[in-house]
C-alpha positions in Angstrom: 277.3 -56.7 -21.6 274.4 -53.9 -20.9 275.2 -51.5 -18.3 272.1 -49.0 -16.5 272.1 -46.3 -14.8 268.9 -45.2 -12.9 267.3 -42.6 -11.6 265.0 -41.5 -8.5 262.2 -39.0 -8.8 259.9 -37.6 -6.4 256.9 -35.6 -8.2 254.4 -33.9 -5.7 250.4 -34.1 -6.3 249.1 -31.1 -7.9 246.5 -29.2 -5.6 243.0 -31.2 -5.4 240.3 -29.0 -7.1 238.3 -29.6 -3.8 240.3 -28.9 -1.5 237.9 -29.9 1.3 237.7 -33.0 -0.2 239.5 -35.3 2.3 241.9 -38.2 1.3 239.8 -41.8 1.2 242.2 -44.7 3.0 241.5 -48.1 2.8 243.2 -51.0 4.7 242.5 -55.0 3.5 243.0 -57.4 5.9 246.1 -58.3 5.2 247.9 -54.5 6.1 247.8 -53.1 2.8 246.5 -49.9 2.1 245.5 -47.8 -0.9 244.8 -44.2 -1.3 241.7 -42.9 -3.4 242.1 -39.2 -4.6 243.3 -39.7 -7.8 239.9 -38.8 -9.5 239.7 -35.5 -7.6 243.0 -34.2 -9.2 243.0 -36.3 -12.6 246.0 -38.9 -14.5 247.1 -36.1 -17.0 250.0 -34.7 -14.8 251.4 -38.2 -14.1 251.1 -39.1 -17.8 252.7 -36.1 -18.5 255.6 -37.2 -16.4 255.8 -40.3 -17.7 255.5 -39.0 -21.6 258.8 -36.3 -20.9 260.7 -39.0 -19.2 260.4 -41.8 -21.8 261.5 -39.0 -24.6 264.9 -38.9 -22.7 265.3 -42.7 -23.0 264.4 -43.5 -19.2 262.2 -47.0 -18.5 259.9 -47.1 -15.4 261.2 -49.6 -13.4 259.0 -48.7 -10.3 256.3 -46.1 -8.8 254.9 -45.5 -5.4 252.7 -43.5 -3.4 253.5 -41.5 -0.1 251.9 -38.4 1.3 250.7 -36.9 -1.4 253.8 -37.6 -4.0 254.8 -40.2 -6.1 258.4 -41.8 -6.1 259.5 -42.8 -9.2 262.9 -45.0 -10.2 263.8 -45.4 -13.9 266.3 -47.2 -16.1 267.8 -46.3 -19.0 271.1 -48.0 -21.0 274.3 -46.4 -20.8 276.6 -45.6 -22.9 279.9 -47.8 -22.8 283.1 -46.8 -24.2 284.3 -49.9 -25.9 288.4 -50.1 -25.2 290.7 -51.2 -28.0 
């Protein structure tokens, strides 16, 4: 039987390089909305994240987006003691 275990991150968005740039929201029609800045501050930092995380063995299960930070949950195996 596997087992998990699983983890919670929060990782806040590095400072915009414009910084009075202002955040682009857009709603479709059925609620959903989606935040455009990511070009202003770049993908390296989040790969970055994702590259450290992996090297420890964690799976990215999930990511989302709130107020300027990213949630992230991963999964990893654990380790179970087998008993005699």
């Amino acid at each position: 039987m596997i087992n998990w275990e699983y983890k919670v991150t929060i990782h806040e968005f590095p400072e915009m390089k414009n910084s009075q740039q202002e955040d682009v929201i857009e709603c479709d029609h059925t609620g959903n909305c989606f935040v455009h800045d990511t070009p202003m501050i770049g993908l390296d930092w989040l790969e970055n994240i994702f590259k450290e995380y992996g090297e420890q063995g964690w799976e990215l299960t999930q990511c989302g987006y709130h107020n300027r930070s990213v949630l992230c949950i991963w999964k990893r195996k654990k380790e179970v003691e087998k008993k005699n």
